[in-house]
N, C-alpha and C positions, 0 to 999 in steps of 0.2 A: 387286412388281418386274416388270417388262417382258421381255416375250419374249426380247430379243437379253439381257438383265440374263442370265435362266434357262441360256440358249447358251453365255456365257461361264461362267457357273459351273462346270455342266455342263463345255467342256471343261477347265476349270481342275482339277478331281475325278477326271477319266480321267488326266490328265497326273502326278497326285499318285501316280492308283492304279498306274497301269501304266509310268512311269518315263520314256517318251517323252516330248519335251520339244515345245512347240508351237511350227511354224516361223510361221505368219503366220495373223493374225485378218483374218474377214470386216467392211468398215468399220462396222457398225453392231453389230459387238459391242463395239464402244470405246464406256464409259459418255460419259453427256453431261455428265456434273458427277459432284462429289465426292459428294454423295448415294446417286446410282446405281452408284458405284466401293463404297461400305459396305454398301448394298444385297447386291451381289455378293460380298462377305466375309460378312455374318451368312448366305446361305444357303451357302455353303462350310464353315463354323463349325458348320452346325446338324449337320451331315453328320458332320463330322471331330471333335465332342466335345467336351470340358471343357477350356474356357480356362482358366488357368492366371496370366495376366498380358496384359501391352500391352506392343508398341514404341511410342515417338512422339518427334517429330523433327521436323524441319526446315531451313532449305538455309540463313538466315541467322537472326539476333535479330532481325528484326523482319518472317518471313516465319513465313503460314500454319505451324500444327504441321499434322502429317496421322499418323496410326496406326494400329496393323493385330493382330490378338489372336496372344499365344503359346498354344499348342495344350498341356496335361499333358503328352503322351508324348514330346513335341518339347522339353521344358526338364529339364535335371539339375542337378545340383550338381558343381562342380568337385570332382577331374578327373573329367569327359566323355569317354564314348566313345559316337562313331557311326560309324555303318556307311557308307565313305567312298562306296559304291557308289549311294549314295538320294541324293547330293548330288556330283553332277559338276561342279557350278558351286565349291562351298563354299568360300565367299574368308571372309576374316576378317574382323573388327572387333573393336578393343576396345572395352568401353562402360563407363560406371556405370550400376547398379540401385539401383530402392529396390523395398523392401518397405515394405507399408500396416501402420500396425499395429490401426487402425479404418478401420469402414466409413462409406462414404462415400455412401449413399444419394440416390434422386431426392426433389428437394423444392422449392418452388418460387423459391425465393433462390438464385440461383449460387454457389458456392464463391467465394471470394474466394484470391488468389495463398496468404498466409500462411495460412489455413485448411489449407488441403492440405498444406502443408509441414508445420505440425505433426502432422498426422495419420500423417506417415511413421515407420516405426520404426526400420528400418534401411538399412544403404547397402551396396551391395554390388558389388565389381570381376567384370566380365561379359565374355564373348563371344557375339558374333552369328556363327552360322555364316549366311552369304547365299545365298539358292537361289534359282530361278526355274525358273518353273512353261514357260519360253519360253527357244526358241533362245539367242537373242538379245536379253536381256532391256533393252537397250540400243535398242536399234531400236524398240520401241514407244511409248507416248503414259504419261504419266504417270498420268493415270489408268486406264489399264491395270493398270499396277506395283501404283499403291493397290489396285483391285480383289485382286491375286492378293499378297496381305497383306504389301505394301514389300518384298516379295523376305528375308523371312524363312525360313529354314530350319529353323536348331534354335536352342537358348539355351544357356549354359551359363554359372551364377553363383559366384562362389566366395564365403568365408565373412562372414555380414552384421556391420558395423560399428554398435555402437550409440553412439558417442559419435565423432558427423558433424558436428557442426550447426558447428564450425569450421572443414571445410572448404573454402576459396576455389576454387571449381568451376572458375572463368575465369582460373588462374592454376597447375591440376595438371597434375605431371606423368604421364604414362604412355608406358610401353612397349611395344613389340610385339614377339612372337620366335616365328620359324616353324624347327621341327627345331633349337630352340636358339641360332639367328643370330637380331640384332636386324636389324630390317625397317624397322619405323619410331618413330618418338620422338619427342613432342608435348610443348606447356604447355598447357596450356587447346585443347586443341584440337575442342573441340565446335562445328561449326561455327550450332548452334543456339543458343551464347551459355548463357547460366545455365539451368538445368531448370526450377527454381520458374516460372517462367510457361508451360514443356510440361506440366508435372503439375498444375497447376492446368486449364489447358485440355481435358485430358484428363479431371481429373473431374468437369467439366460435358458433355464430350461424353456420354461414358459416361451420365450419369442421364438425358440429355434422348434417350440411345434404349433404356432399358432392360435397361443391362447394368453397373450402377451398381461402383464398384470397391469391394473390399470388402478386410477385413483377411487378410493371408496373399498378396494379391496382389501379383507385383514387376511393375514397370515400368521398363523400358529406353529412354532417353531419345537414343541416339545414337552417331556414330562419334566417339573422341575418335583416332585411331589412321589413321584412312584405311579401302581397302579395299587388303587383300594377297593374293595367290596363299596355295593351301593346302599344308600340307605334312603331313607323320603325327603332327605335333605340334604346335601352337599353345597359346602361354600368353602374360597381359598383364599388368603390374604397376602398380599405379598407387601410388606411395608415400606410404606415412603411411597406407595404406586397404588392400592386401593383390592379393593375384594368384587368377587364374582360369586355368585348362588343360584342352585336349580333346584326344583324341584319334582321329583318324579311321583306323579299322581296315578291314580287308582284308576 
């Protein structure tokens, strides 16, 4: 990794540890490419401990995925509580998850899309609490964001569905509801189109840098929901598949 790589990490790590949020980067700590944006996540990752899972995502179906590791201590099980005070930004998302139920090792043949799909075990209705590590996480360069891990916060999954493989991804609904009001309400609304080709992409990222997905692993593939203001209670229901709930406490 490169000096300015090291700078941003570094201040990415003081901002985590000390709650202060960063108003502006010097220009050459913005990586050069998506490489040195992952670069800057695996030395923040070696720091902050046992991944847990993946986000991964994308702006349309037929753009780049790009993805950033969930942290152990940062993922619970529905209901969630966190401490609303670590997360001043903490907007919501609803999402789906899966769970791996094999691993999925480096080898020299790429996963193929169906491959990975069957390797999933379960499905699971999620929340992304959204944070930044920046003022203004809006005013920076994208891969900025990627660097300082897509602006994840925490995760919070509710209970895994094993009998999925019927559901029409690009056609579910979901709910959102902040303090018990509905917020927002979707059909398919992932704006990255079907998962199967994020999780597939993602298990060939993952083997070709060493960090291969493995069983026990969930992976969160998106907003299906938007992004909403936070309130003391957020929960998302996605029908026919179950609800996820956090609570962010005083």
């Amino acid at each position: 990794m490169t000096t300015a790589g090291e700078d941003l990490a570094r201040r990415l790590l003081e901002a985590r540890r000390s709650g202060a949020r960063i108003a502006s980067l010097p220009a050459e700590c913005v990586p050069a490419d998506a490489g040195a944006a992952y670069a800057v996540q695996d030395a923040v990752a070696r720091t902050l401990g046992r991944i847990a899972g993946w986000k991964v995502g994308a702006a349309a179906p037929g753009a780049a995925p790009e993805c950033a590791p969930l942290f152990a201590d940062l993922v619970a099980p529905s209901p969630a509580r966190f401490a609303a005070a670590r997360f001043p930004l903490g907007g919501i998302e609803g999402e789906l998850a899966f769970r791996f139920g094999r691993d999925l090792p480096a080898r020299a043949e790429p996963y193929g899309a169906e491959e990975v799909w069957q390797a999933v075990d379960t499905l699971h209705p999620a929340i992304e609490l959204v944070e930044s590590r920046f003022a203004d996480f809006r005013a920076h360069d994208r891969l900025v964001l990627l660097a300082d891990n897509l602006a994840n916060g925490a995760f919070c999954h509710g209970a895994g569905v094993k009998d999925w493989r019927h559901v029409d991804f690009l056609a579910q609904p979901a709910c959102l509801y902040i303090d018990g009001a509905e917020v927002a309400r979707a059909v398919g609304g992932n704006a990255a189109g079907h998962p199967k080709r994020l999780l597939a992409w993602l298990a060939n990222h993952c083997a070709r840098r060493g960090c291969a997905l493995a069983a026990g692993d969930i992976v969160t593939t998106g907003s299906h929901t938007g992004f909403a203001k936070p309130g003391a209670t957020a929960s998302v229901r996605f029908a026919g598949i179950g609800e996820a709930s956090l609570t962010l406490t005083a």
